[in-house]
TIROMI-61370 format. One record per residue (C-alpha): x, y, z; residue number from 0; residue in one letter. Coordinates in nm, 4 decimals. Each point is the difference from the previous one (the first is absolute). Example, Ala and Ser with C-alpha at 12.3 -4.5 7.8 and 13.67 -1.06 7.14 Angstrom:
BEGIN
<rec east="1.2300" north="-0.4500" up="0.7800" pos="0" code="a"/>
<rec east="0.1370" north="0.3440" up="-0.0660" pos="1" code="s"/>
// end
This chain:
BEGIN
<rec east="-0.3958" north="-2.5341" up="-3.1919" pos="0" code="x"/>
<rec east="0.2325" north="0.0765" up="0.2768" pos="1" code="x"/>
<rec east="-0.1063" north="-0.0177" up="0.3705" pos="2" code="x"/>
<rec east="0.0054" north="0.2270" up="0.2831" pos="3" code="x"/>
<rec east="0.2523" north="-0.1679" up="0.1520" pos="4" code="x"/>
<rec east="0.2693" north="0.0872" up="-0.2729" pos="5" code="x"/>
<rec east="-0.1129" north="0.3838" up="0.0607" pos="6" code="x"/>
<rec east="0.0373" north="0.0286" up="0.3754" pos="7" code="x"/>
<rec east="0.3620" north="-0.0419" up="0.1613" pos="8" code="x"/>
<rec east="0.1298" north="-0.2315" up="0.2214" pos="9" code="x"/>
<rec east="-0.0225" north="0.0934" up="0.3801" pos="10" code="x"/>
<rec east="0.1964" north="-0.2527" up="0.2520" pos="11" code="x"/>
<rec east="-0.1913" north="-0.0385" up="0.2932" pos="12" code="x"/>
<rec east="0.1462" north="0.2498" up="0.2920" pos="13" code="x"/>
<rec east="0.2050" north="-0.1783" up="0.2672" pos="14" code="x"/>
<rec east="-0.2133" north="0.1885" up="0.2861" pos="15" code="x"/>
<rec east="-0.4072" north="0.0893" up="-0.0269" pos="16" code="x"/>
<rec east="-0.2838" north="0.0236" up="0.1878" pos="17" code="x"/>
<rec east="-0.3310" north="-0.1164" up="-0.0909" pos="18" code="x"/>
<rec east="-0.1709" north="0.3546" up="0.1244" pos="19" code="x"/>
<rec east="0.1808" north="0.3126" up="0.0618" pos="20" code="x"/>
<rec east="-0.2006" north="0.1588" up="0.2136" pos="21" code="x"/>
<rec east="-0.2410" north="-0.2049" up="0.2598" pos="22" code="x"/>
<rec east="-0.2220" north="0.1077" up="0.2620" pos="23" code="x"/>
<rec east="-0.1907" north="-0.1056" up="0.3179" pos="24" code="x"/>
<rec east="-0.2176" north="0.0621" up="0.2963" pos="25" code="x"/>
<rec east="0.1528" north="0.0789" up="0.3408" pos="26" code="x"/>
<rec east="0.0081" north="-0.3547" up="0.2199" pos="27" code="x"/>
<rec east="-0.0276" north="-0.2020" up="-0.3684" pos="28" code="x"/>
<rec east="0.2786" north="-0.1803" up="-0.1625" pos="29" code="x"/>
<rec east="0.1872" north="0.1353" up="-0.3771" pos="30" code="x"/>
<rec east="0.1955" north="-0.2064" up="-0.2026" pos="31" code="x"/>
<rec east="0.2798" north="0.0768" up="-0.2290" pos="32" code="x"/>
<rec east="0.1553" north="-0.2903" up="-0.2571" pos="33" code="x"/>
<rec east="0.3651" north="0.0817" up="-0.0849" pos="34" code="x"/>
<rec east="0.0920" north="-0.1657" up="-0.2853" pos="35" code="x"/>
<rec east="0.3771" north="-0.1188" up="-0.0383" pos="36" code="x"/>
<rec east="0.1823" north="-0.1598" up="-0.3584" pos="37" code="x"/>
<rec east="0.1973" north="-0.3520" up="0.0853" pos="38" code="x"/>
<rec east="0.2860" north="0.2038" up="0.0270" pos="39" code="x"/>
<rec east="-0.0939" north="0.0982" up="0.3071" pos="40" code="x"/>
<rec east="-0.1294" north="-0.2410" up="0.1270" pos="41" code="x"/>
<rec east="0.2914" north="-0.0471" up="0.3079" pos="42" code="x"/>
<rec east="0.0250" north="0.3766" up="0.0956" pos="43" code="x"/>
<rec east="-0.1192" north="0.1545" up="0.2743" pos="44" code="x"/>
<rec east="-0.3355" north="0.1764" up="-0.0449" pos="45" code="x"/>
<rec east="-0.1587" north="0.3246" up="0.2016" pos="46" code="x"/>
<rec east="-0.2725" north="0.2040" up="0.0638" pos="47" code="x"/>
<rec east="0.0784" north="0.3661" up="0.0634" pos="48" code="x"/>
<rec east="-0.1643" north="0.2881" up="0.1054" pos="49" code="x"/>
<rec east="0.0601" north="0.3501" up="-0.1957" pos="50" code="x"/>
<rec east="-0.0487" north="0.1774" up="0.3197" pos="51" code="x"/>
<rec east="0.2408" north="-0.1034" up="0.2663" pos="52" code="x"/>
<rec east="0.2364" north="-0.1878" up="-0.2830" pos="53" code="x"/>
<rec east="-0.0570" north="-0.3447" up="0.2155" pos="54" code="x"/>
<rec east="0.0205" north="-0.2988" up="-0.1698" pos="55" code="x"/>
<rec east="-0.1109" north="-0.3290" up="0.1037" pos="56" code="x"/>
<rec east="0.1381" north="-0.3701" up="-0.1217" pos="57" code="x"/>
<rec east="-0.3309" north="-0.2338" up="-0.1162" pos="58" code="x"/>
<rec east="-0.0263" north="-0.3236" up="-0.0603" pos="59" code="x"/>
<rec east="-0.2260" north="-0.1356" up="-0.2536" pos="60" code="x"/>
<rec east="-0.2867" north="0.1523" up="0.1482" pos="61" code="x"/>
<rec east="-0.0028" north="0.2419" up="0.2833" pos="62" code="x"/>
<rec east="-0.2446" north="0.1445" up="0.2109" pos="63" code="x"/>
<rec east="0.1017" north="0.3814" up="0.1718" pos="64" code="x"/>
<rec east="-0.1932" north="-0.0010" up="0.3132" pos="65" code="x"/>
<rec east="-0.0852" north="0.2982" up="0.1956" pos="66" code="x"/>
<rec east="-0.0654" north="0.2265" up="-0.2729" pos="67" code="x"/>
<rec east="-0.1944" north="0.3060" up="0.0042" pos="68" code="x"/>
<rec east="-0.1607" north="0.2948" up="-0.2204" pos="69" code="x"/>
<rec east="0.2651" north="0.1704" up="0.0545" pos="70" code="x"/>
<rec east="0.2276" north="-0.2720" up="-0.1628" pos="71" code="x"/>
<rec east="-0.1501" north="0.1213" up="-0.3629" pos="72" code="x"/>
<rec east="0.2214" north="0.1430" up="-0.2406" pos="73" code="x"/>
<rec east="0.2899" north="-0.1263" up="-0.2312" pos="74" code="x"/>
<rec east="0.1465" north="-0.3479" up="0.0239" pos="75" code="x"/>
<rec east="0.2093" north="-0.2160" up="-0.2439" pos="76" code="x"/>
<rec east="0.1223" north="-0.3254" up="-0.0608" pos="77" code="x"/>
<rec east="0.3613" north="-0.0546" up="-0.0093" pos="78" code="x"/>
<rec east="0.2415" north="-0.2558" up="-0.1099" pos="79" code="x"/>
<rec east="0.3461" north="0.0084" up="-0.0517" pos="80" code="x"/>
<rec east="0.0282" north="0.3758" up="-0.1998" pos="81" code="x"/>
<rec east="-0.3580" north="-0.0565" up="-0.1038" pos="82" code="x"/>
<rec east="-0.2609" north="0.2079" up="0.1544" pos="83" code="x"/>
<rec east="-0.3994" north="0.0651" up="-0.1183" pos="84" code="x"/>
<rec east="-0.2069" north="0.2350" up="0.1928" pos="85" code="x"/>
<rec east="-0.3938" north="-0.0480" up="0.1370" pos="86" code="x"/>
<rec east="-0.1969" north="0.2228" up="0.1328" pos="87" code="x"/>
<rec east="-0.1816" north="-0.1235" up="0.3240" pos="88" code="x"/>
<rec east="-0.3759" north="0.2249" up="0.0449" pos="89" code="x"/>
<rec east="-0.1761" north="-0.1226" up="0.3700" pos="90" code="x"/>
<rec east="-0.3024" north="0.1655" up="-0.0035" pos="91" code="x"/>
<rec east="-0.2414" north="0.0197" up="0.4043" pos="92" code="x"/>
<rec east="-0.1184" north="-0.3086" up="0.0803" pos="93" code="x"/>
<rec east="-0.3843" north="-0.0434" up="-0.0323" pos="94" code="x"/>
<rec east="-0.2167" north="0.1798" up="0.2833" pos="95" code="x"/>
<rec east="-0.0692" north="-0.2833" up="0.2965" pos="96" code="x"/>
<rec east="0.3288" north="-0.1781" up="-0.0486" pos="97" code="x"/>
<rec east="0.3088" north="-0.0243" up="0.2296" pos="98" code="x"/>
<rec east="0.2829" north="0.1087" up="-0.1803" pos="99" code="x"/>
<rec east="0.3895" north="-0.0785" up="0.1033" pos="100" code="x"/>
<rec east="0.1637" north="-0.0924" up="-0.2547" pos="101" code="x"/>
<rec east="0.0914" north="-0.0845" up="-0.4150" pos="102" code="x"/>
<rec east="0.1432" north="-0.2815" up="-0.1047" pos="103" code="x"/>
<rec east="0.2466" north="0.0425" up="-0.2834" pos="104" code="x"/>
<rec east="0.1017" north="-0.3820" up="-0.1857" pos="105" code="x"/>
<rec east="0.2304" north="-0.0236" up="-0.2234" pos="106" code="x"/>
<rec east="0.0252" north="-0.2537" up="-0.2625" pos="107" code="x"/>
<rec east="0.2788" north="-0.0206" up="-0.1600" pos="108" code="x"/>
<rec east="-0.0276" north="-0.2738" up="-0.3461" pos="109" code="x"/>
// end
């Protein structure tokens, strides 16, 4: 009997992923985001950009965007090199009774 594995085709893992695609968090809380590089690219530069203004920002192996707001939902990606995956960022109010200011963003790049 043949197995599955002869029946399904070969798919090299992609150079850039992300573990989720879209993430979301509470106003004043912290999100996280795991960009996931091949070897190959191991000694390029990685970024975090942001759909809306077309900023990007240079990260090191993990990251933390201070200062962030509601307002800072929308489209991001992850970007080395050529390579770019998108993620969607939600921030939803912060609970009633809490002091809001800020979202943290970290980015983990493995």
């Amino acid at each position: 009997m043949a197995s599955l594995q002869n029946f399904l085709p070969w798919c090299p893992d992609p150079d850039l992923s992300v573990l989720e695609s879209s993430v979301s968090g509470q106003e004043g809380g912290s999100v996280s985001v795991q960009c996931l590089y091949s070897a190959g690219y191991q000694n390029e530069q990685k970024q975090w950009c942001r759909s809306k203004d077309q900023r990007c920002y240079t990260v090191g192996r993990t990251d933390t965007s201070p200062n962030s707001a509601k307002s800072d939902a929308g489209w991001y990606w992850c970007k080395t090199g050529d390579l770019q995956v998108p993620v969607h960022l939600s921030v939803s109010d912060a609970p009633p009774g809490t002091i809001a200011n800020k979202t943290s963003v970290n980015c983990t790049h493995a």
